[in-house]
KOLGUKE-206244 format. One record per residue (C-alpha): residue in one letter; x, y, z; residue number from 1. Coordinates in pm, 1 decimal, m for minus. Layout:
<recs>
+------+----------+----------+----------+-----+
| type |       c1 |       c2 |       c3 | seq |
+------+----------+----------+----------+-----+
|    A |        X |        Y |        Z | NUM |
...
+------+----------+----------+----------+-----+
</recs>
This chain:
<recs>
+------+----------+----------+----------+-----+
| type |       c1 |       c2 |       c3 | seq |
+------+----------+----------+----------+-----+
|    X |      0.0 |      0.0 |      0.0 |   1 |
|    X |    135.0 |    292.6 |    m95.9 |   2 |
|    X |    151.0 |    616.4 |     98.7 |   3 |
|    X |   m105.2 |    839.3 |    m84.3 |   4 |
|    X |   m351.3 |    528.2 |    m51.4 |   5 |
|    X |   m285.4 |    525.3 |    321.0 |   6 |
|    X |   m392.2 |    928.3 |    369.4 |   7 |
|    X |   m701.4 |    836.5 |    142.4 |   8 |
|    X |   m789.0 |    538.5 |    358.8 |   9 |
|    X |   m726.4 |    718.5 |    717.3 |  10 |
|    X |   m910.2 |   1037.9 |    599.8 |  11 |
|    X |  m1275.1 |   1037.1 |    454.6 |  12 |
|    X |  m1393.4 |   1202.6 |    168.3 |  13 |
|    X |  m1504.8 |   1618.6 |    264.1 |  14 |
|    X |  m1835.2 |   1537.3 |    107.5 |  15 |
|    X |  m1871.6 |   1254.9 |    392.8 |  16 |
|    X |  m1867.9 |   1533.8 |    625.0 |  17 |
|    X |  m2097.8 |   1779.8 |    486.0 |  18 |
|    X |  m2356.6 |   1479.6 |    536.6 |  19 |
|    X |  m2343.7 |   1432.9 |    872.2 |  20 |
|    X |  m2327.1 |   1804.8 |    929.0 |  21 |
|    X |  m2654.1 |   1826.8 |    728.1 |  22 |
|    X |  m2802.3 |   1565.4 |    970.7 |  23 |
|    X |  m2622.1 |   1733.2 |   1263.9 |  24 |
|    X |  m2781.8 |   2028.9 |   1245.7 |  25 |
|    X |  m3116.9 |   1960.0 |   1267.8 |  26 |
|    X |  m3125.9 |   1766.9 |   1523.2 |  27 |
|    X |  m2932.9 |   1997.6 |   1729.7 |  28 |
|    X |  m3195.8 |   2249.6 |   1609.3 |  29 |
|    X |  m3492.6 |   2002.3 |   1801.9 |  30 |
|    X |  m3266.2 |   1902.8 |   2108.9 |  31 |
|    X |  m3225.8 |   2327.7 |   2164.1 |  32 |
|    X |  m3592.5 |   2398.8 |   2087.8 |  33 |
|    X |  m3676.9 |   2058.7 |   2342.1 |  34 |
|    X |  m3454.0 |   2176.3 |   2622.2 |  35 |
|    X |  m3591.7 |   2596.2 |   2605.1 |  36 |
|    X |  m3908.7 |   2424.2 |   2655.3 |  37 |
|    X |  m3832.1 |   2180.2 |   2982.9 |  38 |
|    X |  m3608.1 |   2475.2 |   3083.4 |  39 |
|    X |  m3971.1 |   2705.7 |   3082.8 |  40 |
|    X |  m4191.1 |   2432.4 |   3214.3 |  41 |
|    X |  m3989.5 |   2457.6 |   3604.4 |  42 |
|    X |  m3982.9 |   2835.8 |   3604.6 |  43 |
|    X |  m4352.4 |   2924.4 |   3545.9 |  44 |
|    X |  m4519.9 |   2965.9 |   3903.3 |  45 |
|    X |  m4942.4 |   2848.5 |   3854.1 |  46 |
|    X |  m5034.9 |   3129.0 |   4129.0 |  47 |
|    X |  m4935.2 |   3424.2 |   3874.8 |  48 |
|    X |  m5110.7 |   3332.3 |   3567.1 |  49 |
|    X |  m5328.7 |   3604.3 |   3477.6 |  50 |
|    X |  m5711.5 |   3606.5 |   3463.7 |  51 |
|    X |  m5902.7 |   3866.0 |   3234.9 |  52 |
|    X |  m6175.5 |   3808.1 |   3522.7 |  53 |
|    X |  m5983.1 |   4036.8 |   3742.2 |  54 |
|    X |  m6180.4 |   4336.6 |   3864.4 |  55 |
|    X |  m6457.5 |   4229.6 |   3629.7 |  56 |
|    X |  m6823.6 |   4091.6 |   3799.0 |  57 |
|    X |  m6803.4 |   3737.3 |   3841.7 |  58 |
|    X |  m7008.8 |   3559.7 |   3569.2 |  59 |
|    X |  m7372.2 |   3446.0 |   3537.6 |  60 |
|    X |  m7435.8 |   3159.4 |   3708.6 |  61 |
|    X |  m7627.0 |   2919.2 |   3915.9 |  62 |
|    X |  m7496.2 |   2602.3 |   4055.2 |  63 |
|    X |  m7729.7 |   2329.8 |   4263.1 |  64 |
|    X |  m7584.8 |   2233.7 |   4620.0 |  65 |
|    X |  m7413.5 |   1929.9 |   4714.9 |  66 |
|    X |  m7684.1 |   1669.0 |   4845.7 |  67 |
|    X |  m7683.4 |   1616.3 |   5230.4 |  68 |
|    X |  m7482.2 |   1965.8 |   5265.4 |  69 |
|    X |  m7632.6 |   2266.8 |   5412.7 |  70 |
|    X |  m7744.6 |   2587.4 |   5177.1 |  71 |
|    X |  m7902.9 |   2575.4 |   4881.9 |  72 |
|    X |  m7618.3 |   2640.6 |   4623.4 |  73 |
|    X |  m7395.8 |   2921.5 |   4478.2 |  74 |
|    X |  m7506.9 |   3160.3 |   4230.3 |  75 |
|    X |  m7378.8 |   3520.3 |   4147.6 |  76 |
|    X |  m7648.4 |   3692.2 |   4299.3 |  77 |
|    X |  m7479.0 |   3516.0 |   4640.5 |  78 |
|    X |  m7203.2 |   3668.8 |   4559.1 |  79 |
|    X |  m7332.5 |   4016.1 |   4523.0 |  80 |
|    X |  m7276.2 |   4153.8 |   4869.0 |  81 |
|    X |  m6948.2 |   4092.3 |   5106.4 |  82 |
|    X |  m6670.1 |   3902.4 |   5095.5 |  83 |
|    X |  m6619.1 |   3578.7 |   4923.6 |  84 |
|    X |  m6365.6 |   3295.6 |   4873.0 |  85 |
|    X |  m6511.0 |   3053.4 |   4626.5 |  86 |
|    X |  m6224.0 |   2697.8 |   4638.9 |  87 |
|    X |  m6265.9 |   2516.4 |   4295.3 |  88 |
|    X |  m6236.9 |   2147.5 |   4447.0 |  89 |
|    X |  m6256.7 |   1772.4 |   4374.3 |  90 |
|    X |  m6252.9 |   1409.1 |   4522.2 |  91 |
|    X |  m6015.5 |   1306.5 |   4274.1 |  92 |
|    X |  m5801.5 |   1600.5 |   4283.3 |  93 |
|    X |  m5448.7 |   1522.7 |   4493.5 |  94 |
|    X |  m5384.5 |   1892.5 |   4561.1 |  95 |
|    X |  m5755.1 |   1932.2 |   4675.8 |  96 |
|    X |  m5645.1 |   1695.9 |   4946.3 |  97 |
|    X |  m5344.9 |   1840.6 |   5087.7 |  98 |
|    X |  m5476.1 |   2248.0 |   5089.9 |  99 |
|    X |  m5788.7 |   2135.6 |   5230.8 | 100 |
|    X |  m5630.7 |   2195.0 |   5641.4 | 101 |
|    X |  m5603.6 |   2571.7 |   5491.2 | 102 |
|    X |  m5927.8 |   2543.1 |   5422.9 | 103 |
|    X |  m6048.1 |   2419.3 |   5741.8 | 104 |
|    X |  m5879.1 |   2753.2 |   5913.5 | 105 |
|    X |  m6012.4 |   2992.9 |   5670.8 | 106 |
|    X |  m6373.1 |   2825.5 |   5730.9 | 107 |
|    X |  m6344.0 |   2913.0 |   6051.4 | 108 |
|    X |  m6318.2 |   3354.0 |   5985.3 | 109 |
|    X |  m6632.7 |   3508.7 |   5987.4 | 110 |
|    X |  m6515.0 |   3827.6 |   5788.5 | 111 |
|    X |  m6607.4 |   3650.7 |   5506.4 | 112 |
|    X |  m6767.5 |   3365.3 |   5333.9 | 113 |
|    X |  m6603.5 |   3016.7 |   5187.1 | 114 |
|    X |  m6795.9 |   2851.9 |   4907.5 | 115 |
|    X |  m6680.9 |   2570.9 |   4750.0 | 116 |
|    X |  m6737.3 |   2474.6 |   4396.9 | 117 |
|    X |  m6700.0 |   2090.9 |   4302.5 | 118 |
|    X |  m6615.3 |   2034.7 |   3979.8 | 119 |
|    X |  m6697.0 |   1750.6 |   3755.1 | 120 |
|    X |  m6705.3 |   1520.4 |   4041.6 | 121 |
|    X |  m6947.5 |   1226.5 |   4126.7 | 122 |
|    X |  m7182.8 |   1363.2 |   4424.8 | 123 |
|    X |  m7123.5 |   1008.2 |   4642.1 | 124 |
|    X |  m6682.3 |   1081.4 |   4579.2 | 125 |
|    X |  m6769.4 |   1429.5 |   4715.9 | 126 |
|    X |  m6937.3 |   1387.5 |   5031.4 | 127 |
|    X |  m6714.1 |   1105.5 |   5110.6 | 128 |
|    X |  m6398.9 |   1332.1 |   5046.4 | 129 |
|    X |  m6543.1 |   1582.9 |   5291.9 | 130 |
|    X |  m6661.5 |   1346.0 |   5548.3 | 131 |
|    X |  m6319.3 |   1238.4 |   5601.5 | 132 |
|    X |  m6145.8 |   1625.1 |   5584.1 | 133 |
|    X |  m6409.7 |   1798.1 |   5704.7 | 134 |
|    X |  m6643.2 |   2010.3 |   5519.6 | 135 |
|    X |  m6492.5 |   2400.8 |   5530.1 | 136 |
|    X |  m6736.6 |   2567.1 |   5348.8 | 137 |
|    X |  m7083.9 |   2782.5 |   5414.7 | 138 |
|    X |  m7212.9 |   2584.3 |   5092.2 | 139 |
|    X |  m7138.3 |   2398.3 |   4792.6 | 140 |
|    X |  m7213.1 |   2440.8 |   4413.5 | 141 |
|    X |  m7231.5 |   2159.9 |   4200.7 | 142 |
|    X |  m7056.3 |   2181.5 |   3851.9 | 143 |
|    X |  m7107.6 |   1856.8 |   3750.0 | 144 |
|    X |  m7035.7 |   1923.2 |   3378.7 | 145 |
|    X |  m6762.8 |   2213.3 |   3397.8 | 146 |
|    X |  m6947.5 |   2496.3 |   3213.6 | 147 |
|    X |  m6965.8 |   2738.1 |   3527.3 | 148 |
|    X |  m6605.8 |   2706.5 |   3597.6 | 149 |
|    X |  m6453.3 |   2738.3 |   3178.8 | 150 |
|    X |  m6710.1 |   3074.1 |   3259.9 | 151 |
|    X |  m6462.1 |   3166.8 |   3564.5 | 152 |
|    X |  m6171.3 |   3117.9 |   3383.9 | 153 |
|    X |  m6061.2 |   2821.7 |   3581.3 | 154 |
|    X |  m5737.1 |   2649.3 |   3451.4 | 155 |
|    X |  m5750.7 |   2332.8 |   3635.4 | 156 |
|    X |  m5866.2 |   2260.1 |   4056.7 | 157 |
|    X |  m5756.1 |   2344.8 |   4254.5 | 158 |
|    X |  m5791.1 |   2765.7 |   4228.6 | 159 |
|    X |  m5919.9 |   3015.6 |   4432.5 | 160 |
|    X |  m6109.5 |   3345.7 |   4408.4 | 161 |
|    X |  m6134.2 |   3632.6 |   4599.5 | 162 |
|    X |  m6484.6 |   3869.6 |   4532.3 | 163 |
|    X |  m6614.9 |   4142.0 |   4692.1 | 164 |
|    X |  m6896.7 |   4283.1 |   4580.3 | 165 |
|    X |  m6970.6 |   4116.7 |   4304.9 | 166 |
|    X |  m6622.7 |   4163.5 |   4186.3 | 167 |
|    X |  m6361.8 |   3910.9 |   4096.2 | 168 |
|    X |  m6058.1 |   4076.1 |   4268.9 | 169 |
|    X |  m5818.7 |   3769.1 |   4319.0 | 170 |
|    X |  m5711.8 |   3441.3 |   4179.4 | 171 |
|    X |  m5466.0 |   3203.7 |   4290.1 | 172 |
|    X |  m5396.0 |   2899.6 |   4102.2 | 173 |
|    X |  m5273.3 |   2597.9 |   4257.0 | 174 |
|    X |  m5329.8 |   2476.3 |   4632.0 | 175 |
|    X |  m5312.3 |   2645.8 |   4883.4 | 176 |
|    X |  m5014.2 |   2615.5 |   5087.4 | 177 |
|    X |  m4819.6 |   2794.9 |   5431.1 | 178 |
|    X |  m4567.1 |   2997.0 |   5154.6 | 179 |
|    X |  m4866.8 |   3104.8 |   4959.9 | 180 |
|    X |  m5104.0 |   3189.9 |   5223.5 | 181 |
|    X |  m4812.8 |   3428.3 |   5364.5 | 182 |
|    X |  m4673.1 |   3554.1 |   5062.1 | 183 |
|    X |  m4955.3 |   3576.5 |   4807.9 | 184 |
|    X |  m5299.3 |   3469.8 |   4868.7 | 185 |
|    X |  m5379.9 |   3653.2 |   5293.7 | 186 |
|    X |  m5210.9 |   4024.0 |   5173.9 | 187 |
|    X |  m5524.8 |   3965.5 |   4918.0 | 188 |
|    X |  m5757.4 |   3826.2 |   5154.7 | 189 |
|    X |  m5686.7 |   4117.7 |   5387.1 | 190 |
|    X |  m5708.0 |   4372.3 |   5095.8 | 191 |
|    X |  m6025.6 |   4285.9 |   4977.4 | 192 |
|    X |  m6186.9 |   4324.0 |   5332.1 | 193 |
|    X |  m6042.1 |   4643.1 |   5401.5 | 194 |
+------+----------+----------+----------+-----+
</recs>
């Protein structure tokens, strides 16, 4: 073997190269795009996504209450006068489960009023769920197929709203938790009854 066939043999041809950069690049391309978009998914906090509901009347509705629960239901014109927290909740929902001793101390403050509103949740899964946690709230609406809370702007359960007045004036997405209830969601609370 001679020595030119040697440098031909240990180097490949340029053109070999050019195809592998040409299938290089793309993928490289998708692997960027792929790890912007994990990157984005741990920095986004639920509690501050916006709602266009904010300062805006709370929507027309008028939900039935939970069987075997006190009150006869949630509607806007309940809504109308005072104070309000109104929990979007579920049996099924995880989160639900472990915000719902929050919700058991903020039943218990009579400055304002804590409605909950089930959502797309079998009656029997709901009143079992709150006869083992406790039941926090004045009364209960029953969204059985979803429509009142897409109307609320709801992104998933569990969220809560602040209104006064009528007025949506606070949303916090997500459950409820010791670091939200002191950074984010009381300062509203306490706003909204001032």
């Amino acid at each position: 073997m001679s020595e030119t066939d040697a440098k031909t043999e240990a180097q490949p041809p340029a053109r070999w190269s050019r195809k592998r950069l040409v299938l290089f690049v793309p993928l490289a391309f998708f692997l960027g795009l792929a790890l912007l978009f994990l990157s984005q998914l741990g920095v986004r906090d639920p509690s501050k996504l916006p709602s266009v509901l904010i300062d805006k009347p709370v929507p027309d509705f008028a939900l039935p209450q939970l069987d075997g629960y006190p009150g006869d239901g949630l509607s806007d014109e309940k809504l109308a006068k005072g104070v309000h927290l109104i929990n979007v909740w579920a049996s099924w929902c995880g989160p639900c489960r472990q915000e719902h001793p929050f919700l058991m101390t903020l039943g218990e403050d009579k400055r304002f009023t804590l409605a909950g509103l089930n959502y797309k949740d079998e009656a029997q899964n709901a009143r079992r769920f709150l006869g083992a946690l406790g039941n926090p709230y004045a009364t209960i609406g029953v969204d059985a197929k979803g429509r009142t809370a897409i109307d609320w702007g709801v992104y998933g359960v569990p969220e809560t709203f602040i209104v006064r007045d009528g007025v949506i004036v606070y949303k916090f997405v997500g459950p409820l938790s010791a670091e939200a209830m002191a950074e984010n969601f009381s300062p509203a609370l306490e706003k909204a009854l001032q």
